[in-house]
C-alpha angles and dihedrals in degrees: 000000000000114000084247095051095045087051091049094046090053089047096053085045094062095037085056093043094050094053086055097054092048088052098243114177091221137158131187104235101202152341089040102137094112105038140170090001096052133019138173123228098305144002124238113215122178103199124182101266086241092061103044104112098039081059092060104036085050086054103049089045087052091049089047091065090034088059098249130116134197117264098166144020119178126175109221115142079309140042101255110199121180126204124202127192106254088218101027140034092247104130141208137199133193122177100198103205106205081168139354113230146141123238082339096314120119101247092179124016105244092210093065094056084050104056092046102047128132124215119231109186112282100011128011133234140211125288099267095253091047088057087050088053100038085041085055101051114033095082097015100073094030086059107001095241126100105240100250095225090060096041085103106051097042083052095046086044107056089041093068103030107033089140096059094036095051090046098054085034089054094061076058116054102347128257114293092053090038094064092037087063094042095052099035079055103052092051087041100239089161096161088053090050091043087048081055100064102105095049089048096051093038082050091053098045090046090051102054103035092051095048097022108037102147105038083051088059087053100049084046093054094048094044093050087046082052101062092034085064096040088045083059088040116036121189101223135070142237110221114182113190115202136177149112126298111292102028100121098248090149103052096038090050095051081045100052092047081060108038084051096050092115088062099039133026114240089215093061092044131096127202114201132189108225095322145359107272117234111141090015103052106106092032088053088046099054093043118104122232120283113237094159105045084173105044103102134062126278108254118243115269089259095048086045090055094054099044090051094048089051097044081046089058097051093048085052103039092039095061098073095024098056110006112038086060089055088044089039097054090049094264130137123248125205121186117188104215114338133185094319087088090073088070094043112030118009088156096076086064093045087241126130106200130176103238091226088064086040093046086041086060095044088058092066103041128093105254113220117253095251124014106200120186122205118220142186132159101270097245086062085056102048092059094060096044135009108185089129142034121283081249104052082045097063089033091065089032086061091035090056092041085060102036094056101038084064094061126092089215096037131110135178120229126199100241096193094073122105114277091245088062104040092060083044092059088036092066105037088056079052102039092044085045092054092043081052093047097043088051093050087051105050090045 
């Protein structure tokens, strides 16, 4: 077994134990085959709603002995809680279920898992036709498709166990569509059962709202509290990498996507070049790569004017517009530059800009959460790249240098390291600023 995955099975054992212990009513919805000793990237716990916080407090508790801290907590459907090593970058993630529902309505009822359960060892799982269903719905009716890698066991499941699966299935959606989805699945019929997604969310609303209604209105109202909370305190995280030619930007930004995956899902993240694109997205597109930033002639003082006024609207427009839904949804987002450039090297962009307008600018516009900057000697640099002149190239390096050590978020990273270790360090001053921030928010 791999030191990080050793470090994350005992993890997973104490937080177990201590649920025990605590006496936490809690099952392991899926992918639990090789637990405690393997996991993929999270784990999936129902746990009873009264007992929710118990649950959490018993956990960190657990990961505290276990070495690890809290570096993110996020509230989706679930309580997502992420675990980083204190000494290293190995990371953890448990989604705690208190229910399992759909834009605030109950799209499987949480006590019948319960009374059905079966106990394997250290922690316990859902009745076999109860996984099939859970399986079913959890991303069919979030994004109306059955999730491929679980297409075999809902079919083998509710195989052996139709009985269980359409009764659970039936609080849902009814009977008639209940058996229709147990039996569709079973001869794994996923596109009619895909087809089938409106009836079974409008069967769902009507049901609920008719014979719960207030307890409808409730589960609305929390829900709605939920995502105004999530929309002041996003779980994800602006990081803007800046630094000289050379510097390695590029390949420590695609590494560190990769090395935080366990914190943040490739697939919800964005990586952006300067700037998000709005206006300038085909032209950027189209545009070769610039090898001779230099190379053109500065624009007059009114052109200059224009072009940065119109580069200013789409870094503030594009915040909202293309960032606060990635930060929003809980995804990573990397920007290569930004508008720090304006202040080092406008050159690069022909303008000729006065620093108090720049700096004005730079007033009204959202600041990402870490601003790293990636150095090197110049010489290193040079090296790399040479696009510009040994002293243009010291000239940004000290620029930058003083540019980022001004700033409260931003860190300086030794750039002539091995990449390997530059992403390493990369994480762990990422990993050690969202512990910091998760602390300050929960006190």
């Amino acid at each position: 077994m791999a030191p990080e995955q050793q470090q994350i099975s005992e993890l997973v054992t104490l937080v177990f134990r201590a649920w025990q212990e605590a006496g936490i009513d809690f099952l392991v919805l899926r992918n639990y085959e090789g637990l405690p000793h393997f996991t993929t990237n999270d784990i999936d716990v129902l746990v009873r709603p009264a007992q929710l916080r118990a649950a959490e407090a018993a956990l960190l508790a657990a990961a505290r002995a276990a070495g690890f801290r809290l570096h993110n907590r996020g509230e989706y459907a679930s309580l997502a809680l992420y675990l980083s090593g204190q000494q290293s970058n190995v990371q953890a993630h448990f989604d705690l279920f208190s229910d399992l529902k759909w834009r605030g309505f109950h799209f499987l009822y949480s006590g019948a898992l319960f009374e059905r359960k079966v106990r394997r060892g250290l922690f316990a799982v859902p009745h076999p036709g109860h996984e099939a269903a859970t399986s079913l719905l959890a991303n069919l009716i979030h994004r109306g498709k059955v999730k491929e890698q679980y297409h075999s066991s809902i079919a083998a499941g509710f195989r052996a166990e139709p009985a269980a699966a359409t009764e659970l299935l039936a609080g849902t959606c009814g009977q008639g569509l209940a058996k229709f989805l147990v039996a569709a699945g079973a001869g794994e019929k996923w596109g009619e059962i895909e087809a089938r997604t409106g009836a079974l969310r409008r069967a769902l609303v009507l049901r609920q709202v008719t014979r719960r209604p207030w307890q409808v209105a409730a589960s609305l109202l929390a829900d709605a509290a939920r995502l105004g909370r999530r929309a002041l305190r996003p779980p994800g995280l602006t990081v803007a990498l800046c630094g000289a030619d050379g510097s390695g930007k590029s390949t420590a930004a695609g590494a560190v996507i990769q090395g935080l995956r366990g914190t943040f899902s490739p697939e919800k993240g964005r990586e952006f070049h300067w700037k998000p694109p709005l206006f300038s997205a085909g032209r950027r597109a189209a545009r070769e790569p610039t090898i001779a930033p230099h190379s053109e002639p500065v624009r007059n003082a009114l052109v200059s004017l224009l072009f940065f006024g119109f580069h200013w609207l789409e870094f503030f427009l594009g915040w909202p517009l293309r960032i606060q839904p990635v930060t929003f949804r809980g995804g990573l987002v990397v920007i290569n530059r930004f508008y720090y450039d304006f202040f080092v090297d406008q050159r690069r962009y022909r303008l000729r800009v006065p620093l108090w307008l720049v700096g004005l600018g730079y007033r009204a516009l959202v600041k990402p959460d870490l601003v790293l900057l990636l150095d090197a000697p110049a010489a290193v640099l040079q090296s790399r790249k040479r696009e510009v002149p040994p002293a243009e190239t010291e000239r940004q390096r000290k620029a930058y240098r003083q540019l980022v050590q001004g700033l409260s978020n931003g860190r300086i990273i030794d750039a002539a390291q091995p990449p390997e270790k530059v992403a390493a360090e990369i994480e762990q001053v990422i990993l050690d600023f969202m512990a910091e921030r998760t602390r300050k928010r929960s006190g």
